[in-house]
DSSP file (Angstrom, degrees, kcal/mol; ACC not computed):
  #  RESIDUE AA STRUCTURE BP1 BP2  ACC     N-H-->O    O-->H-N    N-H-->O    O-->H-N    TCO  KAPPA ALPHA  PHI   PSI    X-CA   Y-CA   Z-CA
    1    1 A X              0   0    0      0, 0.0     2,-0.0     0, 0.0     0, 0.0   0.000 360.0 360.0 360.0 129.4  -47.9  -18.2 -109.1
    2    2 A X        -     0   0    0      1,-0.1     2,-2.2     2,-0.0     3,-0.0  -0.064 360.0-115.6 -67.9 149.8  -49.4  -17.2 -105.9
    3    3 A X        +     0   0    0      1,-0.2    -1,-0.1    -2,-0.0     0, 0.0  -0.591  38.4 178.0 -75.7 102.9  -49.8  -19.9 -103.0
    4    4 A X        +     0   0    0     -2,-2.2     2,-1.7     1,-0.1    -1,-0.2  -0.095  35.1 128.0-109.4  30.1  -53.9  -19.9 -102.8
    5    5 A X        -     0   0    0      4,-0.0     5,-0.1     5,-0.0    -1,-0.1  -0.633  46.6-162.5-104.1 118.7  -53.9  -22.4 -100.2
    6    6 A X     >  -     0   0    0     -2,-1.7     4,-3.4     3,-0.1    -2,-0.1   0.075  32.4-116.2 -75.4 179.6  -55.9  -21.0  -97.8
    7    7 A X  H >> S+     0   0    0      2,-0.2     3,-2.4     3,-0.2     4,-1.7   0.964 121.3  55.9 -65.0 -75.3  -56.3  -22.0  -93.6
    8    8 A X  H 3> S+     0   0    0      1,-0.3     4,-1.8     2,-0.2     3,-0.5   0.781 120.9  30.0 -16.2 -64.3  -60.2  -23.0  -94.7
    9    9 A X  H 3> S+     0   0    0      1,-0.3     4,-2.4     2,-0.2    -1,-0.3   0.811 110.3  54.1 -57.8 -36.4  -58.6  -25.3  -97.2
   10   10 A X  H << S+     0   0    0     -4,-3.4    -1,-0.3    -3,-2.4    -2,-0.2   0.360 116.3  51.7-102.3   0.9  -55.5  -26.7  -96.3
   11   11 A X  H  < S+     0   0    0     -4,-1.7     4,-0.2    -3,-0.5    -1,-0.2   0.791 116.0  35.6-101.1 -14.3  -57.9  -27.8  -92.8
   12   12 A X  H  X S+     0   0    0     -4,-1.8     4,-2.1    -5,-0.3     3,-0.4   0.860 120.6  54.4 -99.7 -48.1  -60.8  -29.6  -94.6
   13   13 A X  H  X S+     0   0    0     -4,-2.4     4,-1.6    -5,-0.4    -3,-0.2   0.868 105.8  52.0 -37.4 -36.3  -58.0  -30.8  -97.1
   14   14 A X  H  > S+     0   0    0      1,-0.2     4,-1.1     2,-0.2    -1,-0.2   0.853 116.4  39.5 -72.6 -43.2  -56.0  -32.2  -94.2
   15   15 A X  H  > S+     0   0    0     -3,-0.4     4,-1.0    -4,-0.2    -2,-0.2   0.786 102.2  60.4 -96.5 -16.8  -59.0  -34.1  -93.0
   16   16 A X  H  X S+     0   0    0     -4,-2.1     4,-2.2     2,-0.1    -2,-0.2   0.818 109.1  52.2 -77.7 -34.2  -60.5  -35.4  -95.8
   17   17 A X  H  X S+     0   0    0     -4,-1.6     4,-1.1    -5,-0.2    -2,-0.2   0.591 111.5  46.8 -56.7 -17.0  -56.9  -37.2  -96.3
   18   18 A X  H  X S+     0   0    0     -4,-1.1     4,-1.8     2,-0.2    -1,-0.2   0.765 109.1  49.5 -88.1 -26.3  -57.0  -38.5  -92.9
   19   19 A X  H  X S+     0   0    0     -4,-1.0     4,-3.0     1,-0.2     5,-0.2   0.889 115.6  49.8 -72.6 -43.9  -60.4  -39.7  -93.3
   20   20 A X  H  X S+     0   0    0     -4,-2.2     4,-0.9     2,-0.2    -2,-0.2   0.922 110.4  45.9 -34.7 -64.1  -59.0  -41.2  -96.5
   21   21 A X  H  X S+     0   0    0     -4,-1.1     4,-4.5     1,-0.2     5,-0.3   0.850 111.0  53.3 -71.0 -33.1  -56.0  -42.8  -95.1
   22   22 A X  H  X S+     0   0    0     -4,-1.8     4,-2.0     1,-0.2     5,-0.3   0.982 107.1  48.5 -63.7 -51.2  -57.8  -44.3  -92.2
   23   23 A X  H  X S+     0   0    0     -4,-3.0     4,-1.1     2,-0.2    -1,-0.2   0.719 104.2  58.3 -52.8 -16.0  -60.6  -46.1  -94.3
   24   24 A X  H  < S+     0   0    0     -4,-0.9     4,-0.3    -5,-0.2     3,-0.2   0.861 114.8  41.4 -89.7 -51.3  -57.7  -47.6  -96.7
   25   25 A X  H  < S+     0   0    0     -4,-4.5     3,-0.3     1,-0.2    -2,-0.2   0.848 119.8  50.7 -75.0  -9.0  -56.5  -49.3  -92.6
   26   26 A X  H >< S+     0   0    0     -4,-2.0     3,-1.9    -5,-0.3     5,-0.3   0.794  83.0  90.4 -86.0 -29.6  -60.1  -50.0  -92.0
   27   27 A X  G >< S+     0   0    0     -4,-1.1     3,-1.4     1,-0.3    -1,-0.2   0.664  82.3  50.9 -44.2 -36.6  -61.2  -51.7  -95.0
   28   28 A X  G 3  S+     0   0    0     -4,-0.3    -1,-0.3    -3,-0.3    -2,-0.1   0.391  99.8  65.0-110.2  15.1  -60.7  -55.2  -94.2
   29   29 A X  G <  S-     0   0    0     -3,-1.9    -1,-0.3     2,-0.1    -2,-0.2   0.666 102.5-136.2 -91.0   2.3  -62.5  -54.8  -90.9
   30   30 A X    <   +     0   0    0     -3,-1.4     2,-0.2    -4,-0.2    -3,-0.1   0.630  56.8 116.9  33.7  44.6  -65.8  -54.0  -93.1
   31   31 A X        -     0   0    0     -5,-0.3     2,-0.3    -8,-0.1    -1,-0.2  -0.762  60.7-120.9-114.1 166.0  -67.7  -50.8  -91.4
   32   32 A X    >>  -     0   0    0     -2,-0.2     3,-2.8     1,-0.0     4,-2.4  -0.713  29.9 -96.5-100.4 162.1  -68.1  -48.0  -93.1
   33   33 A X  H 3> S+     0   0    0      1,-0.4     4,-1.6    -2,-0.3    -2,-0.0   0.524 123.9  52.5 -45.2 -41.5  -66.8  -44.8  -92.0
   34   34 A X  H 3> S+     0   0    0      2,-0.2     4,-1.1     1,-0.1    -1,-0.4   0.497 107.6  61.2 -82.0  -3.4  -70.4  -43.6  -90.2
   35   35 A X  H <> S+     0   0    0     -3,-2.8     4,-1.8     2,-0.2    -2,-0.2   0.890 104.2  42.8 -51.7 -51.5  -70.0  -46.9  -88.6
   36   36 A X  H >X S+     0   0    0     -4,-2.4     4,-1.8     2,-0.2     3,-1.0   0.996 111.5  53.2 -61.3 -62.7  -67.0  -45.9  -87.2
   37   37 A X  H 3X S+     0   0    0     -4,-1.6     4,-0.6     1,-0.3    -1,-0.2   0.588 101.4  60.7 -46.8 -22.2  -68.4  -42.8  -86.4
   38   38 A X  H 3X S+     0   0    0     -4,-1.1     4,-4.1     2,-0.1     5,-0.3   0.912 110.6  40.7 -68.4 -51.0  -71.2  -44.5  -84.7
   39   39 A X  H << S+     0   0    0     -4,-1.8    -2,-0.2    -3,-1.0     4,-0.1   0.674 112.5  53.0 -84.3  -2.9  -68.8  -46.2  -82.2
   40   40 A X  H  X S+     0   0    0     -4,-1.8     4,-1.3     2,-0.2    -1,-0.2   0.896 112.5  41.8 -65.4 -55.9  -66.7  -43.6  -81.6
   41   41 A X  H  X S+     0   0    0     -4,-0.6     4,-0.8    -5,-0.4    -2,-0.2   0.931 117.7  51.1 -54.4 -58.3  -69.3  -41.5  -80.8
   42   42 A X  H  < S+     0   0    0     -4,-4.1     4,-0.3     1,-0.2    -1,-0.3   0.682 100.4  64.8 -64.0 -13.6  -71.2  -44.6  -78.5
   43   43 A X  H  4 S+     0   0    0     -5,-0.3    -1,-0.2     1,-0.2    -2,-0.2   0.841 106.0  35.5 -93.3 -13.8  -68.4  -45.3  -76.7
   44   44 A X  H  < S+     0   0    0     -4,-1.3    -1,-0.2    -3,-0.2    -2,-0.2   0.584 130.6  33.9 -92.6 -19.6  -68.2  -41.9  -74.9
   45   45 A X  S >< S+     0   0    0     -4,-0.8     3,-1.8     3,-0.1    46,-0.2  -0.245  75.1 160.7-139.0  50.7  -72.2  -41.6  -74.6
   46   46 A X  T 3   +     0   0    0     -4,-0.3    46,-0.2     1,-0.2     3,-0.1  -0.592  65.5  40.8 -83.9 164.4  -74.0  -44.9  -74.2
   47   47 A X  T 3  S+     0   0    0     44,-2.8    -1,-0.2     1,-0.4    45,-0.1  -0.100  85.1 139.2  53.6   7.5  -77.1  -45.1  -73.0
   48   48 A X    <   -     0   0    0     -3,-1.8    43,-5.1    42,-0.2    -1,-0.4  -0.379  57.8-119.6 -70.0 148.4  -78.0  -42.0  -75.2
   49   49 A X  B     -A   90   0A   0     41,-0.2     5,-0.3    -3,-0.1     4,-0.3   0.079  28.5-100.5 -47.3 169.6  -81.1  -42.3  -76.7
   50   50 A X  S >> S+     0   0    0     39,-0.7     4,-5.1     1,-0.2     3,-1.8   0.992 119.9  49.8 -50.0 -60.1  -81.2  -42.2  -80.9
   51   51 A X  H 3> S+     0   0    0      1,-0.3     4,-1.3     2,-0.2    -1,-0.2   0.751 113.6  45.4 -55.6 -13.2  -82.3  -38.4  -81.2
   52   52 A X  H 3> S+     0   0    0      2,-0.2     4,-0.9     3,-0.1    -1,-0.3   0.546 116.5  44.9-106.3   2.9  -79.7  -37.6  -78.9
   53   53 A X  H <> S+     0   0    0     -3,-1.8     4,-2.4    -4,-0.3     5,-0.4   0.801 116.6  46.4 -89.8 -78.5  -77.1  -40.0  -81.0
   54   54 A X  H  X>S+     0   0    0     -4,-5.1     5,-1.8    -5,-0.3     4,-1.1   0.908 109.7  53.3 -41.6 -58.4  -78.3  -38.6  -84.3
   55   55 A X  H ><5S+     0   0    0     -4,-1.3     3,-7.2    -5,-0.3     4,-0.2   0.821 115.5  48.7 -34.8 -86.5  -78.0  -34.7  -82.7
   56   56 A X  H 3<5S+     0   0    0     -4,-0.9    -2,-0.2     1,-0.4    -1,-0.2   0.467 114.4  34.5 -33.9 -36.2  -74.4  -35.8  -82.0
   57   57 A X  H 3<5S-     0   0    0     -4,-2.4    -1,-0.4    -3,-0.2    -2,-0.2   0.459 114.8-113.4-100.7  -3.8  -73.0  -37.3  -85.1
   58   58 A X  T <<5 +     0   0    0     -3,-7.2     2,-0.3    -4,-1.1    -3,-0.2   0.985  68.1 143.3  50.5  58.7  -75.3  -34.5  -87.2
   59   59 A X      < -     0   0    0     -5,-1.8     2,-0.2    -4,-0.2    -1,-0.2  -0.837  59.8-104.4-124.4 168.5  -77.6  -37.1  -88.7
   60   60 A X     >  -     0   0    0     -2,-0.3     4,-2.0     1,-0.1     3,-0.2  -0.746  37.0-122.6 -88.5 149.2  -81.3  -37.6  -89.7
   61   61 A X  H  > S+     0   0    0      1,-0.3     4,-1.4    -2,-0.2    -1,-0.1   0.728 109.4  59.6 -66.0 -34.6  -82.8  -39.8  -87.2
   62   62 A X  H  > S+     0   0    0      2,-0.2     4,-1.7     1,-0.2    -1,-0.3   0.818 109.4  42.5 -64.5 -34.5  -83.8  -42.3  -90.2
   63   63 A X  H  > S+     0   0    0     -3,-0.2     4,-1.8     2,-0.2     5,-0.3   0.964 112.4  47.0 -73.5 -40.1  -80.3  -42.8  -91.2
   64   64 A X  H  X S+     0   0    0     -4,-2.0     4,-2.1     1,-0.2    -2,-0.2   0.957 113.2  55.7 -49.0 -36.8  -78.8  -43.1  -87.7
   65   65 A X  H  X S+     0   0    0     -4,-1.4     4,-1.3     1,-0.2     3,-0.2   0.955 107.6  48.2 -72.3 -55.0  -82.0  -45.7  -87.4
   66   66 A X  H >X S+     0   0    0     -4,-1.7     3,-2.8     1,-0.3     4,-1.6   0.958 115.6  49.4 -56.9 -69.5  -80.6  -47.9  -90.9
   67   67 A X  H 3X S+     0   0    0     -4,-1.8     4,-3.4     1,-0.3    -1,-0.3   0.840 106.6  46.2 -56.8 -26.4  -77.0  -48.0  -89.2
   68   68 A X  H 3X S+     0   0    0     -4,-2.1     4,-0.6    -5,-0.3    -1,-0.3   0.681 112.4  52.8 -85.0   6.7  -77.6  -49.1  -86.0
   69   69 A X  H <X S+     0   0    0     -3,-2.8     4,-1.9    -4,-1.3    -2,-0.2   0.832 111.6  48.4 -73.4 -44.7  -80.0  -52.0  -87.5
   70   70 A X  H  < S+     0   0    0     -4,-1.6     4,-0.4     1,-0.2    -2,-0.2   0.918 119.4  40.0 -77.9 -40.3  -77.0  -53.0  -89.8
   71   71 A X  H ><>S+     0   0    0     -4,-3.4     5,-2.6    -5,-0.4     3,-1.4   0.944 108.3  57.1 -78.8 -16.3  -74.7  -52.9  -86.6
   72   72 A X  H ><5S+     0   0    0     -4,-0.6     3,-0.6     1,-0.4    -1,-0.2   0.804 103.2  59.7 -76.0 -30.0  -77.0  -54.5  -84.1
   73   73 A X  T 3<5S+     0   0    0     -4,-1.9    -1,-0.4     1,-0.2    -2,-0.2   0.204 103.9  50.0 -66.8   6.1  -77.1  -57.3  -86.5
   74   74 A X  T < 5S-     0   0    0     -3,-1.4    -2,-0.2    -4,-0.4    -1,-0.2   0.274 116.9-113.6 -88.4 -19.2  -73.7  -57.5  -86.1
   75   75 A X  T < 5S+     0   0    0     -3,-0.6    22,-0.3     2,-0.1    -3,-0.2   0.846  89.8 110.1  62.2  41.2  -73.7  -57.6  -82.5
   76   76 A X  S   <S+     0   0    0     -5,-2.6    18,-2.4    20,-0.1    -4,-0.2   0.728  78.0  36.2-103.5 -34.6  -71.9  -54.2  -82.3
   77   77 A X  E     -B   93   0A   0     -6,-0.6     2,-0.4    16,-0.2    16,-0.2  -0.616  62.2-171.2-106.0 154.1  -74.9  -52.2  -81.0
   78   78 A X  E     -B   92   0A   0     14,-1.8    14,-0.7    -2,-0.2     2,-0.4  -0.935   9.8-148.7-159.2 158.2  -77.5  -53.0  -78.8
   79   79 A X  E     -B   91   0A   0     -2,-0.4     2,-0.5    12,-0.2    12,-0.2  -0.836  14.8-173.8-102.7 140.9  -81.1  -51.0  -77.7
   80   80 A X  E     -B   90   0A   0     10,-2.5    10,-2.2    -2,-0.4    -2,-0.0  -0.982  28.0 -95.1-128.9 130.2  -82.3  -51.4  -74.5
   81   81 A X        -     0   0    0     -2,-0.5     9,-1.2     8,-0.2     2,-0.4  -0.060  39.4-112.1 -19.8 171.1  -86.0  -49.9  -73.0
   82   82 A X        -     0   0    0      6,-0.2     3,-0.1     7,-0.2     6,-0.1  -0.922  25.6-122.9 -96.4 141.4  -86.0  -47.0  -71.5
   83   83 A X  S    S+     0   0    0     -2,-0.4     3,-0.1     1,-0.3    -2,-0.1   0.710 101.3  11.3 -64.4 -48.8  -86.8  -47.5  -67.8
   84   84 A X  S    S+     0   0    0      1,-0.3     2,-0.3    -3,-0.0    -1,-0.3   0.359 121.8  53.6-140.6  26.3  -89.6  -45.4  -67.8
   85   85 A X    >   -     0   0    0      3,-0.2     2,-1.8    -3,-0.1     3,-1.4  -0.744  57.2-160.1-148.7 124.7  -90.8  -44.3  -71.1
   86   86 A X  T 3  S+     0   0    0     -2,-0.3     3,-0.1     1,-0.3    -3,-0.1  -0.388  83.8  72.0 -83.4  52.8  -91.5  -47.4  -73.6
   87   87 A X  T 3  S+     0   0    0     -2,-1.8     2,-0.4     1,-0.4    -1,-0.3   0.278  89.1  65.2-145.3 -14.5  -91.2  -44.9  -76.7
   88   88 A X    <   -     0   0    0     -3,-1.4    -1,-0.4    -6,-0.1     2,-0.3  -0.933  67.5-156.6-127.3 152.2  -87.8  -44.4  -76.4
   89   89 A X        -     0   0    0     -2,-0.4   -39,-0.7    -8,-0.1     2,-0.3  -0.900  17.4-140.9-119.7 124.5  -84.6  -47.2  -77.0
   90   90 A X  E     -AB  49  80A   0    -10,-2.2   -10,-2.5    -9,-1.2   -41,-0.2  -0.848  15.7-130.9 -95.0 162.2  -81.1  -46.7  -75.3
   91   91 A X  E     + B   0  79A   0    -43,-5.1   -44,-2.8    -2,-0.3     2,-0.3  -0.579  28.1 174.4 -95.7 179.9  -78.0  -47.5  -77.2
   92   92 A X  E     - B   0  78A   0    -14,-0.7   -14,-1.8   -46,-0.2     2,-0.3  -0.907  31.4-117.8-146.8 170.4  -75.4  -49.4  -75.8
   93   93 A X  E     - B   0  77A   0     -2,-0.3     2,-0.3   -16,-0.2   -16,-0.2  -0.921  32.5-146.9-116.8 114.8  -71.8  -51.1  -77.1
   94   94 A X    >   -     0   0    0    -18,-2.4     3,-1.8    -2,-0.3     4,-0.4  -0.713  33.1 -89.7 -94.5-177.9  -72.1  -54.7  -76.8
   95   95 A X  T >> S+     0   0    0      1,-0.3     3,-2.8    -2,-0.3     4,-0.6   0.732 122.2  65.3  22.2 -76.5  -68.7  -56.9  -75.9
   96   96 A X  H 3> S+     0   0    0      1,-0.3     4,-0.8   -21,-0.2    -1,-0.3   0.829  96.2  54.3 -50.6 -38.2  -68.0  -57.2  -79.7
   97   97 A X  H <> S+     0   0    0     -3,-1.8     4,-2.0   -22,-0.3    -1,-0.3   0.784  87.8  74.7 -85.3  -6.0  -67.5  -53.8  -80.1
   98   98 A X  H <> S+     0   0    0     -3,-2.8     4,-2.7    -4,-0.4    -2,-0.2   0.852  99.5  43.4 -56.3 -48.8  -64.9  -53.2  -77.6
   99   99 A X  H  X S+     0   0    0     -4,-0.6     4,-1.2    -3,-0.2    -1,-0.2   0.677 112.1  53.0 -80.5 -10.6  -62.0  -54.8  -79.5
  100  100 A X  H  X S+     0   0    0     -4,-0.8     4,-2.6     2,-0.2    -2,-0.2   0.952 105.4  55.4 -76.3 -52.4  -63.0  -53.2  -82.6
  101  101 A X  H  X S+     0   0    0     -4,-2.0     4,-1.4     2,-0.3    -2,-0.2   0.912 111.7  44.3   0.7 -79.8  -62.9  -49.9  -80.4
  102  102 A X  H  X S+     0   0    0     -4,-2.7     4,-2.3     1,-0.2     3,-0.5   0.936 116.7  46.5 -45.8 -52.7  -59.0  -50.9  -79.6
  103  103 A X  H  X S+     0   0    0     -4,-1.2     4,-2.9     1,-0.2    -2,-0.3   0.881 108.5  53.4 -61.9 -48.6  -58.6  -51.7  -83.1
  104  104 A X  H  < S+     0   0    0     -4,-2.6    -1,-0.2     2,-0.2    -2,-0.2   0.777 115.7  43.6 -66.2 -42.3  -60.3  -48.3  -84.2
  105  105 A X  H >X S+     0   0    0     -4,-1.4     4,-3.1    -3,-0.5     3,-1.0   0.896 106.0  59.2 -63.8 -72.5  -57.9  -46.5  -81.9
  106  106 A X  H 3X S+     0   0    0     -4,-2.3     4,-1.3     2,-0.2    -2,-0.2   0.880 113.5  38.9   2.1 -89.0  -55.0  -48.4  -83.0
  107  107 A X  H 3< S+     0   0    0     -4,-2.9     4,-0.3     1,-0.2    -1,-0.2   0.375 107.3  56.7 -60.0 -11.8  -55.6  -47.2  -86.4
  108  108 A X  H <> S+     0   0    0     -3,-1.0     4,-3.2     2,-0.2     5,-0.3   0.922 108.8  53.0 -99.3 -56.8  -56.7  -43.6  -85.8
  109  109 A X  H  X S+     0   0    0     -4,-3.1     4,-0.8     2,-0.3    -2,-0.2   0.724 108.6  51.4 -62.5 -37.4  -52.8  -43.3  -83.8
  110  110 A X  H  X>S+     0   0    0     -4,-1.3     4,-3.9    -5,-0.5     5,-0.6   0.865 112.3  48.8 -62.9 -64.4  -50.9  -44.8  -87.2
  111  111 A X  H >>5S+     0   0    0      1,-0.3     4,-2.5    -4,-0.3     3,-0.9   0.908 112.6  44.6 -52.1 -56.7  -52.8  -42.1  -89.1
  112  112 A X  H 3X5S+     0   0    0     -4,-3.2     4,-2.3     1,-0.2    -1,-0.3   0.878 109.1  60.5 -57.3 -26.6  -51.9  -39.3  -86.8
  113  113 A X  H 3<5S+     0   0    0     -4,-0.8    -1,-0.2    -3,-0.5    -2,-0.2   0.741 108.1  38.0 -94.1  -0.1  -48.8  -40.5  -86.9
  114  114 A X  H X<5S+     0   0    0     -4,-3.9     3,-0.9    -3,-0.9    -2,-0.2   0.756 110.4  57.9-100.8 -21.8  -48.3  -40.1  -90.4
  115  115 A X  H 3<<S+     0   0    0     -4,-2.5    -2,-0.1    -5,-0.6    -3,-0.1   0.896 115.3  43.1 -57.1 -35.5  -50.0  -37.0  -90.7
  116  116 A X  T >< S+     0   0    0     -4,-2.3     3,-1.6    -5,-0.2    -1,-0.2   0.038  77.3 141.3-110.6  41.2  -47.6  -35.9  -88.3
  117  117 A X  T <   +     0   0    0     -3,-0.9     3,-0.1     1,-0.2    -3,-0.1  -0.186  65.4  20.8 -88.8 175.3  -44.7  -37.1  -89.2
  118  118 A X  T 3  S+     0   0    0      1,-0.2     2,-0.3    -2,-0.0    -1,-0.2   0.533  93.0 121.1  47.0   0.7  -41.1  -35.0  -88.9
  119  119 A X    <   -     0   0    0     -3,-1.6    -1,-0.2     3,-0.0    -3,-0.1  -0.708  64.6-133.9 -97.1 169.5  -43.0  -32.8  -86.2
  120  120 A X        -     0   0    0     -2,-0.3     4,-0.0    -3,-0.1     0, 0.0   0.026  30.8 -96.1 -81.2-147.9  -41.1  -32.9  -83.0
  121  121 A X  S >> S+     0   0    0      2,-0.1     3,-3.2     3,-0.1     4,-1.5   0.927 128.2  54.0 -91.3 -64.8  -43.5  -33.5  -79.6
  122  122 A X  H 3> S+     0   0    0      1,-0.3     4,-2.6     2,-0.2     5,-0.3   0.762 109.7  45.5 -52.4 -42.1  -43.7  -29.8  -78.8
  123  123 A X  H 34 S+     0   0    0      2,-0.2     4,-0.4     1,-0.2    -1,-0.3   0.670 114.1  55.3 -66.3 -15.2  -45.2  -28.8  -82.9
  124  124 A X  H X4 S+     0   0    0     -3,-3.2     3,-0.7     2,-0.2    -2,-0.2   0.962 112.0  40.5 -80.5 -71.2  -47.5  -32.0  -82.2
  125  125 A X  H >X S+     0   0    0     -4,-1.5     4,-2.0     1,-0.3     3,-0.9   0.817 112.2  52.7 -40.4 -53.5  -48.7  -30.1  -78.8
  126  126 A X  H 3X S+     0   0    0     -4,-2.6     4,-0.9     1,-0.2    -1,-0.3   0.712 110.0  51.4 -75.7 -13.6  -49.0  -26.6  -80.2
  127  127 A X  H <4 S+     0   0    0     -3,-0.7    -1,-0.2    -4,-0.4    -2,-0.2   0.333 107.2  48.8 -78.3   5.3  -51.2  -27.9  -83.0
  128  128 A X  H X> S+     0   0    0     -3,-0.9     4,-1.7     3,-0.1     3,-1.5   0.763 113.1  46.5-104.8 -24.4  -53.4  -29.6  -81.1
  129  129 A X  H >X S+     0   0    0     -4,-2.0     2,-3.5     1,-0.3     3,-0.8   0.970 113.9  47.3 -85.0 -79.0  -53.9  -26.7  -78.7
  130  130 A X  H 3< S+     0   0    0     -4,-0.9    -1,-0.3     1,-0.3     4,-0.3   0.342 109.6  55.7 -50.3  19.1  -54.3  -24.0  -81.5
  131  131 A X  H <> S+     0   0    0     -2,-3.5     4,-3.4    -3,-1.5    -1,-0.3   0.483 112.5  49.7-121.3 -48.6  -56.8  -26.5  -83.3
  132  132 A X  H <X S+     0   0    0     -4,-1.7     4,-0.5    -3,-0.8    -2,-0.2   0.460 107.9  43.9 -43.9 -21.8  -58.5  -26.3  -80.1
  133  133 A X  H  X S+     0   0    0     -4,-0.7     4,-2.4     2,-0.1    -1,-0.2   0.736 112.5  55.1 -97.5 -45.8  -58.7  -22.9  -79.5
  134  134 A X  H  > S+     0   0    0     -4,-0.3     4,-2.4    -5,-0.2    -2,-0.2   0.869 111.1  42.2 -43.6 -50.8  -59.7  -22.5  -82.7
  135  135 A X  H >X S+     0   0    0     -4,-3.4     4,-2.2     2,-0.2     3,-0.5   0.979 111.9  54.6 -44.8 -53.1  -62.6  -25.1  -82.4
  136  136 A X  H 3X S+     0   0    0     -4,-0.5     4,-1.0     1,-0.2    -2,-0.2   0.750 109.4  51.0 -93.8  -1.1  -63.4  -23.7  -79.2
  137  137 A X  H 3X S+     0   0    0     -4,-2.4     4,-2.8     2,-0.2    -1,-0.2   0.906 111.2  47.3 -52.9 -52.6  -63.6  -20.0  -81.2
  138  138 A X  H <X S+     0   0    0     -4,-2.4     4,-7.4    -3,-0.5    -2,-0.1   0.923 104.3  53.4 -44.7 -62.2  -65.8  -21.2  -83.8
  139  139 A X  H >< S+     0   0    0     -4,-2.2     3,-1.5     2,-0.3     4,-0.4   0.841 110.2  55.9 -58.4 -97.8  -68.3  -22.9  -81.5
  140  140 A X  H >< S+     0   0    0     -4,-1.0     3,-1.2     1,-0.3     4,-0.3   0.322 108.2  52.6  54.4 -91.9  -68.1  -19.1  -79.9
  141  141 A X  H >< S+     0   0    0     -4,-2.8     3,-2.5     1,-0.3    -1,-0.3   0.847 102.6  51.7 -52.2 -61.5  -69.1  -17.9  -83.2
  142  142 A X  T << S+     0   0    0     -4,-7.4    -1,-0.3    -3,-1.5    -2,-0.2   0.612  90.3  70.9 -73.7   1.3  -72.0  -19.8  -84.0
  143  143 A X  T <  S+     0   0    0     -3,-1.2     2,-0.4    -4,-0.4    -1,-0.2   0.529  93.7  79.4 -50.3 -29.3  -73.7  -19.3  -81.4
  144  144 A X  S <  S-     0   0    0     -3,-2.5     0, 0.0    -4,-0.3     0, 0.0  -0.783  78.2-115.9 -85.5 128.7  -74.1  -15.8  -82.8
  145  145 A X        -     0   0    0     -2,-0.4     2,-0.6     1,-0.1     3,-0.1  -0.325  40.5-126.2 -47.4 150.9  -76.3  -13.9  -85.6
  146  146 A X        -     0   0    0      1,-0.2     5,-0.4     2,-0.0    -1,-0.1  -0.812  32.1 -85.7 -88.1 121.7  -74.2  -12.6  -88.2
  147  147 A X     >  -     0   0    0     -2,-0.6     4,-2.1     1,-0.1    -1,-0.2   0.515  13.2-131.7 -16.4 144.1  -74.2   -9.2  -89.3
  148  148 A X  H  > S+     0   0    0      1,-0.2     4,-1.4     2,-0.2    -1,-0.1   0.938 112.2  57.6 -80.3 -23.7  -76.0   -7.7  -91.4
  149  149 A X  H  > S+     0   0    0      2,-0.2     4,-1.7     1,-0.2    -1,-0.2   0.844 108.9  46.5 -33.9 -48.8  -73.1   -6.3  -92.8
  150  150 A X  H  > S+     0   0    0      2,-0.2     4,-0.6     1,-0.2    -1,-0.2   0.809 107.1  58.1 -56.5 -48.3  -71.7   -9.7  -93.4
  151  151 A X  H  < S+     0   0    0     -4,-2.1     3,-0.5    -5,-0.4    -1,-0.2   0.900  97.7  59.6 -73.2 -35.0  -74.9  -11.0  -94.9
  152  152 A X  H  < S+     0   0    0     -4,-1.4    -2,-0.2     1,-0.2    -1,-0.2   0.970 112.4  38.8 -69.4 -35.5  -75.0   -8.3  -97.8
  153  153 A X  H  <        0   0    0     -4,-1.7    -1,-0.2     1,-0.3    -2,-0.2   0.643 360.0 360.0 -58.9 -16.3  -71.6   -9.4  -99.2
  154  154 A X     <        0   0    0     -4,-0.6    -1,-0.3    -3,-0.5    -2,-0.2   0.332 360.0 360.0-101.5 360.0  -72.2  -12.9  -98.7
């Protein structure tokens, strides 16, 4: 039998198990996964506005809207005016979300380190740099029309 696991696979495979492993150490903190993804995401770009939250995480503006209600009630989020146009809310990370942050981190550094367990430092390094080059290939790539060649086969 031939090995048919492809790059395409064995990388969305790889990450759908990490995303896996992490929610199984997350659980008994009780966010969900775009939760996390919300404070990951705020904690490198607060004061962005929603639409520019919602661009970032690649959501519709009405779902970003439902999670940050559910976290703001939580005291994990909080909206502030905009300075000078009342139409728009920034977010911010209040207090409470800082040790979940740590925690979030924490958890994310167990999981890589089981993903990556038996590689030395240096197999660690060159796979983050070739996942990196690769990203920064992609991004490259979609920026471009695809052939028309491309398109009749596809």
């Amino acid at each position: 039998m031939t090995d048919t696991l492809t790059l395409g696979f064995a990388l969305h495979d790889s990450a759908r198990l990490m995303r896996k492993r992490f929610e199984q150490r997350a659980r008994h903190v009780g966010l969900t996964r775009s939760q996390w993804q919300v404070l990951a995401m705020l904690s490198t770009n607060e004061g962005i506005h929603q639409k520019g939250l919602a661009d970032l995480l690649e959501l519709e503006s009405i779902t970003l809207v439902r999670l940050l209600d559910k976290m703001a009630e939580r005291g994990l989020v909080e909206r502030r005016r905009h300075p000078t146009d009342r139409r728009l809310s920034l977010l911010f990370l209040t207090e409470q979300a800082h040790p979940l942050l740590q925690l979030m981190r924490e958890m994310g550094k167990a999981t890589r380190e089981e993903a990556t367990l038996g590689f030395t430092e240096e197999e660690q390094q060159l796979l983050l740099q070739m996942m990196k080059r690769m990203r920064a290939n992609l991004i490259d790539a979609c920026s471009l029309p695809i052939d028309d060649e491309v398109r009749s086969h596809g």
